[in-house]
N, C-alpha and C positions, 0 to 999 in steps of 0.2 A: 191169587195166582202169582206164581214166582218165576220172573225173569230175571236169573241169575247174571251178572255181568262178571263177565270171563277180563274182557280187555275194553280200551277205548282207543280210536286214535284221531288224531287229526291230521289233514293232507291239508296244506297252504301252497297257494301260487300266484304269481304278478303277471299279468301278461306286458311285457313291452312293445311290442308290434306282434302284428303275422304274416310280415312278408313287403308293408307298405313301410312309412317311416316312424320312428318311434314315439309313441304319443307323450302326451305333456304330462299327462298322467297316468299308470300303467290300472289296467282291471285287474282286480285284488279278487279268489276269490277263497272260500275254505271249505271244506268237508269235514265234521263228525264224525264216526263209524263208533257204533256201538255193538259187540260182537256179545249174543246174548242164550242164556239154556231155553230152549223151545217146548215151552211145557205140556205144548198139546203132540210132540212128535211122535209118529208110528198109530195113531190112533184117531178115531173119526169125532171131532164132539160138535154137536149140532148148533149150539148158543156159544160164541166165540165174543161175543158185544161187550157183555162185562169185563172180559179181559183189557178192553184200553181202558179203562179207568187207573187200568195200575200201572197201565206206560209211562201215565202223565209225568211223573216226578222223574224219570229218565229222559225226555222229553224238553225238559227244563232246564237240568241239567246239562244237558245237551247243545243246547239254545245256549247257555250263559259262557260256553267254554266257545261256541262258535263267535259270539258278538266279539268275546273279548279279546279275541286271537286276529278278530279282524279292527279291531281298535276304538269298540266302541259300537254304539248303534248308529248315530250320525254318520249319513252317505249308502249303509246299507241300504240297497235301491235292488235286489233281487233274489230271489230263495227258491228253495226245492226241494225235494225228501224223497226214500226210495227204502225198499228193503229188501235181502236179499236172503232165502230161505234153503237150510240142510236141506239135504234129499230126504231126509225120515217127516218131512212137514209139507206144506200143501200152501198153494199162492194164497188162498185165501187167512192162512196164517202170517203174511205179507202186510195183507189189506190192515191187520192191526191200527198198522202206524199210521193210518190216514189222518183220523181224528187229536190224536197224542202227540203227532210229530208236527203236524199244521196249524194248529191253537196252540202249542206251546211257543214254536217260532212265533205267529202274529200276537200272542200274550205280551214277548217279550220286545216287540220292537213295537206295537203301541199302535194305531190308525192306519193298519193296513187293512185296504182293500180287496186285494185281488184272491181267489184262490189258489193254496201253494199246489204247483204241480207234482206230480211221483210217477214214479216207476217201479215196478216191483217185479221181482224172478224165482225162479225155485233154479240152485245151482249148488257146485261143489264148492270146497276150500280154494281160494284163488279165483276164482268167478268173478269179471270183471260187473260192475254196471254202473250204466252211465245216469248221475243225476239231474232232471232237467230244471233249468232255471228261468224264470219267469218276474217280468216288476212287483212288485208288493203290492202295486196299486191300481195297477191295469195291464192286465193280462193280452192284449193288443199292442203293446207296446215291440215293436219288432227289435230291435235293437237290444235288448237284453231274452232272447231267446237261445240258448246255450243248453250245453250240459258239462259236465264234470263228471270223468270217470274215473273211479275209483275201487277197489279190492281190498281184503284182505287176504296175506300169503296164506296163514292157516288159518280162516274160518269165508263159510260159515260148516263147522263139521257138521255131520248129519243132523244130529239132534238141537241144531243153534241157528238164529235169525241174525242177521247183521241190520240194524236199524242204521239206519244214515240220514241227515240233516245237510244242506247246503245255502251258502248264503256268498253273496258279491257286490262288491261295490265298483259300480260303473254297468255302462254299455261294449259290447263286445269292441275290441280295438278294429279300428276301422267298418266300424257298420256303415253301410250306405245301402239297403236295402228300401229304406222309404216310408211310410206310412205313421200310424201316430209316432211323435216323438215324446221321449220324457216329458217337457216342458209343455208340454198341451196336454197332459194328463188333467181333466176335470174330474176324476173322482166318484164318479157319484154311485157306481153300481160294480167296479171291480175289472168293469169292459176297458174302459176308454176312462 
């Protein structure tokens, strides 16, 4: 199966506060987009499964441009993925990137836990969507629950998927919502 890559891009940002004082350290976080030919568009095909297999290497690639753009994998402490589908394709042409964009991120940053969260839309060129971001390691972790919105001006055109990847180091600036913290992360199951 061929998913042609049109463009790539990255979107980076630091947060220094939001509104309280500015932290000691700002949340760093970045986006992927991979803007890509949708080989099932306009048409209904019943077995879609084998097609992630050929995401994987995009996926990777993806993953290694995100680590490095954020300085490395040390401190990455949160991630997320999303895809965003032409009008000629169908959400379940979305669902693709579950497997290929979440094993590729946990491939690459080694003993993570948690599952990566997604989002996924059927939208035009310029279609915003937001990625959700979640700890590596424990999905309960309230303090890194975020998302990252992000578009492409032209894509995804009808016949083309935007694959997106997300990754951040830190907890949102000024969390005080409560409940587990990073540092009490036990590990054991992806929860807590």
């Amino acid at each position: 199966m061929t998913f042609r890559l049109r463009k790539l891009i990255l979107v980076q940002d630091e947060i220094h506060h939001d509104g309280g004082s500015d932290t000691a350290v700002p949340r760093r976080r970045a986006a992927v987009l991979a803007v890509v030919a949708n080989p099932f568009a306009g048409r209904y095909v019943e077995d879609l499964q084998p097609a992630m297999e050929d995401l994987k290497p995009l996926a990777l690639m993806m993953g290694k441009k995100l680590i490095a753009a954020l300085g490395g994998p040390d401190g990455i402490d949160a991630y997320g993925k999303g895809a965003l589908v032409g009008i000629n394709g169908e959400l379940e042409h979305g669902a693709l990137w579950h497997a290929p964009g979440g094993y590729g991120m946990r491939a690459l940053l080694g003993e993570t836990k948690a599952i990566v969260p997604s989002s996924k839309k059927v939208g035009v060129a310029g279609t915003t969507i937001d990625l959700p971001l979640a700890h590596i390691n424990a999905a309960y972790v309230r303090s890194h629950f975020d998302t990252m919105t992000v578009m492409v001006p032209d894509g995804p055109k009808p016949d083309e998927i935007v694959f997106a990847l997300c990754m951040a180091r830190g907890p949102r600036v000024h969390s005080r919502m409560g409940g587990l913290e990073a540092h009490q992360i036990k590990g054991e199951d992806g929860l807590r």
